[in-house]
C-alpha beads as a LAMMPS data file, in Angstrom:
LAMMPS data file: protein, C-alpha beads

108 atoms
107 bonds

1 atom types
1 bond types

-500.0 500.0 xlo xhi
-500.0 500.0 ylo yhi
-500.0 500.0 zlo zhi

Masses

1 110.0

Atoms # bond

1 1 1 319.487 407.174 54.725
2 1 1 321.873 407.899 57.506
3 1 1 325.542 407.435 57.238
4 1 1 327.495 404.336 58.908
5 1 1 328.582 405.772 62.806
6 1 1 332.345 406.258 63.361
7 1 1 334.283 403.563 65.286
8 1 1 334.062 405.386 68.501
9 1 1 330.026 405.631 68.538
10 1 1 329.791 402.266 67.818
11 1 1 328.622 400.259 70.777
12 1 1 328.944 396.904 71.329
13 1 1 325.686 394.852 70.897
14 1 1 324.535 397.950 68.425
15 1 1 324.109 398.676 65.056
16 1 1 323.283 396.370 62.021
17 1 1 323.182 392.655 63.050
18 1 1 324.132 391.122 59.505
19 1 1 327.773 389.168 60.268
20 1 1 328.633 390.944 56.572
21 1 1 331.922 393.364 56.433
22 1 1 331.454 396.949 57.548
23 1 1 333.917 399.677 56.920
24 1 1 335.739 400.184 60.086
25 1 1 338.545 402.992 61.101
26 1 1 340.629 402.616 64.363
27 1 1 341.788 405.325 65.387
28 1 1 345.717 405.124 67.531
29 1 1 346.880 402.134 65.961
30 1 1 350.974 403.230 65.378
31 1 1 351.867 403.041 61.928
32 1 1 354.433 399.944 62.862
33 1 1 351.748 397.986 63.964
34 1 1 349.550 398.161 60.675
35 1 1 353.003 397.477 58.982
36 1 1 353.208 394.591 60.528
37 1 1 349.827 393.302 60.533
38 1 1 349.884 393.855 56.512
39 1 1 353.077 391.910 56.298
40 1 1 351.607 388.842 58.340
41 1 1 348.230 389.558 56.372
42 1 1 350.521 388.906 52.672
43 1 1 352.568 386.290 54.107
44 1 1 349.471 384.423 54.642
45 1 1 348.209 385.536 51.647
46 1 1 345.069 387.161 52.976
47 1 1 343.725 390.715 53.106
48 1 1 344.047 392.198 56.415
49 1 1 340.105 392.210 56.714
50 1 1 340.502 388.453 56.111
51 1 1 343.542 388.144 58.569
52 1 1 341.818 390.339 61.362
53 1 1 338.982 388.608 61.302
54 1 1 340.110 384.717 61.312
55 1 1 343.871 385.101 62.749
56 1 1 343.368 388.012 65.085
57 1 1 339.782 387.195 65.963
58 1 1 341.368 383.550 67.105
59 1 1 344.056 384.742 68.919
60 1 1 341.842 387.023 71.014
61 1 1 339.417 384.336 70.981
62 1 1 341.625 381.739 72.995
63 1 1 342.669 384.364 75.455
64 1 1 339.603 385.640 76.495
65 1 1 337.849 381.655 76.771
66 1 1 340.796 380.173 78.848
67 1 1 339.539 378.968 81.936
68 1 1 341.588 380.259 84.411
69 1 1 344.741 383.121 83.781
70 1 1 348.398 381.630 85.082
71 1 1 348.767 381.387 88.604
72 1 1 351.186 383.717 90.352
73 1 1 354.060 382.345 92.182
74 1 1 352.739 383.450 95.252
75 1 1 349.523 380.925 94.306
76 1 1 351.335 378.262 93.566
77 1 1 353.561 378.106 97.063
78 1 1 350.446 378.582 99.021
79 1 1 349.208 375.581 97.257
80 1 1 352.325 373.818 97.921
81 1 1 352.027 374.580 101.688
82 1 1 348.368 373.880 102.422
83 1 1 349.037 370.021 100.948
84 1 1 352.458 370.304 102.675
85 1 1 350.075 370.378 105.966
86 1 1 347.076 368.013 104.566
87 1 1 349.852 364.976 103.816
88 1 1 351.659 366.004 106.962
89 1 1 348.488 365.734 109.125
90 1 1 347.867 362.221 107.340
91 1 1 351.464 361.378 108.259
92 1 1 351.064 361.885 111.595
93 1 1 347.774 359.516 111.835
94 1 1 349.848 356.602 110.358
95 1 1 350.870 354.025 112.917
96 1 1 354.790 353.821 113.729
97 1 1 355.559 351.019 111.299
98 1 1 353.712 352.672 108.716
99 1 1 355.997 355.930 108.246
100 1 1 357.938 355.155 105.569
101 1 1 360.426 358.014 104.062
102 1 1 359.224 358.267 100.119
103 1 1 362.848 356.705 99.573
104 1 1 362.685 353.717 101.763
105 1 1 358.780 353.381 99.692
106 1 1 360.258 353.739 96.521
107 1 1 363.501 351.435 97.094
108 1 1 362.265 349.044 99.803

Bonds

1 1 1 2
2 1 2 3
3 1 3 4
4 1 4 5
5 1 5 6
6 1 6 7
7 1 7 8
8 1 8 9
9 1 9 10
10 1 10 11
11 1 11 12
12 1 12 13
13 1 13 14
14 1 14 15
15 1 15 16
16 1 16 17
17 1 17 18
18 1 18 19
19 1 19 20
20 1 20 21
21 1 21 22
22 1 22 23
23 1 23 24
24 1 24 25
25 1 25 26
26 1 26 27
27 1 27 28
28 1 28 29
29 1 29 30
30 1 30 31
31 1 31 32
32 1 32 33
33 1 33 34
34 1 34 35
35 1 35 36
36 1 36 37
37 1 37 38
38 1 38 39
39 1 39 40
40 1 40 41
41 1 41 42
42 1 42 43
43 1 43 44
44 1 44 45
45 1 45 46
46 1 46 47
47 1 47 48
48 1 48 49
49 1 49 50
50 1 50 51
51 1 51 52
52 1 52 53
53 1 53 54
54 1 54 55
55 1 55 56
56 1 56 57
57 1 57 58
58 1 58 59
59 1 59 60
60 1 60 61
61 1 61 62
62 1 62 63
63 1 63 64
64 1 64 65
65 1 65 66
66 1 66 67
67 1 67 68
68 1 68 69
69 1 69 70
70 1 70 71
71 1 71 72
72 1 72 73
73 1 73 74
74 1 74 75
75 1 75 76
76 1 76 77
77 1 77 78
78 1 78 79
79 1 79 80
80 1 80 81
81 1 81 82
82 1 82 83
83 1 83 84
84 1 84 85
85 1 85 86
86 1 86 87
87 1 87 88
88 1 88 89
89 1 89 90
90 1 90 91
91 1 91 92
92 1 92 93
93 1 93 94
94 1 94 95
95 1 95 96
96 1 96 97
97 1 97 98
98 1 98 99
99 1 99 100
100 1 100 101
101 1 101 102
102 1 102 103
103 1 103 104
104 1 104 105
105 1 105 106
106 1 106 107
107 1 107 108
């Protein structure tokens, strides 16, 4: 029988494919951080292989399923301007009468 690989031979998609617990080292994590995580682990009165694997794991798991990331500003006032131009163009297809400022719409 073989021993368990170290953390950094383990490849995703490999090893044993039981969802069981497996001992697990990772190496670089600062000794603040695991502070940390065992405080949040207590406070929540879990172990921190519970904690990693339903807080953590969730955490991660929302960030790497949203849809799209933020958009930069940049984005966003490139929107603005390309249906700045759209309604514009609309505008200017309106007959005379019908080019109403959104004020005189709003407040007759």
């Amino acid at each position: 029988m073989q021993p368990e690989p170290y953390s950094a031979d383990i490849q995703p998609g490999s090893g044993p494919k039981s969802n069981g617990p497996v001992t697990w080292s990772i190496r670089g994590v600062e000794r603040d951080t695991r502070s940390i995580i065992e405080k949040a682990a207590e406070r929540t009165g879990k172990t921190m292989g519970q904690y990693i694997n339903e807080d953590v794991r969730s955490l991660v798991q929302s960030q790497l399923t949203q849809s799209q990331l933020p958009a930069a500003p940049i984005d966003i006032q490139n929107q603005i301007d390309h249906l700045t131009k759209i309604v514009e163009g609309i505008a200017e297809r309106m007959p005379e009468q019908g080019r109403k400022s959104f004020w005189q719409r709003l407040f007759g």
